[in-house]
N, C-alpha and C positions, 0 to 999 in steps of 0.2 A: 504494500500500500504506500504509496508516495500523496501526502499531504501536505498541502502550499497555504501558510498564513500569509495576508497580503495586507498592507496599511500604508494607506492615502490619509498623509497627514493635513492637518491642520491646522489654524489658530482656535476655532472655539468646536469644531467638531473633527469627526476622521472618519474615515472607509473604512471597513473594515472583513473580509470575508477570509474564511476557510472553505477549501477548492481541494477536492481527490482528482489526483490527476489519471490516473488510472479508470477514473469512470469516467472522468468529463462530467464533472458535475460539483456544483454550489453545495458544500456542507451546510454552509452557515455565513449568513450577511449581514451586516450591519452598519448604519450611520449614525455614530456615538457622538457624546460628548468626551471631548479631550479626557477627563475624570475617570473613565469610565471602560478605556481603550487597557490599558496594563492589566483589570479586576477579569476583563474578556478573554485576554492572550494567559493569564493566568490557568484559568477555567477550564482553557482549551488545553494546556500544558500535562493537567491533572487528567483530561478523560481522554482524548485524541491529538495528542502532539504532532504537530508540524514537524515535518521534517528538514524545515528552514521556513523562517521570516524574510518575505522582502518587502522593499515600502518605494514607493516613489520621492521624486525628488525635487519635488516643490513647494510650496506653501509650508513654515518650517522642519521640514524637514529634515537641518541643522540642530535642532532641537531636540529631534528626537533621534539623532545619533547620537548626542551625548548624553 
């Protein structure tokens, strides 16, 4: 099973889904509030891990590589 966390950052909200690549198919999606993005990738860490996070690279997304 190859599962992809994916996070379009933000200033006050973010993208946020879980994608099995192997099915071609949306786990899980969501547009959070900034707050709200770590308690999700947490969540997801404990029941169905990613097998790598990626995020795009615009709107701070400086920010959240640090």
């Amino acid at each position: 099973m190859s599962w992809i966390a994916a996070l379009d950052p933000g200033r006050s909200k973010c993208g946020l889904v879980l994608v099995d690549l192997d099915q071609r198919c949306v786990i899980e999606g969501h547009v959070l509030p900034v707050n709200a993005v770590v308690d999700t990738l947490k969540r997801w860490q404990r029941s169905t891990p990613p097998d790598r996070l990626i995020m795009g690279n615009g709107t701070s997304s400086d920010d959240w590589l640090a």
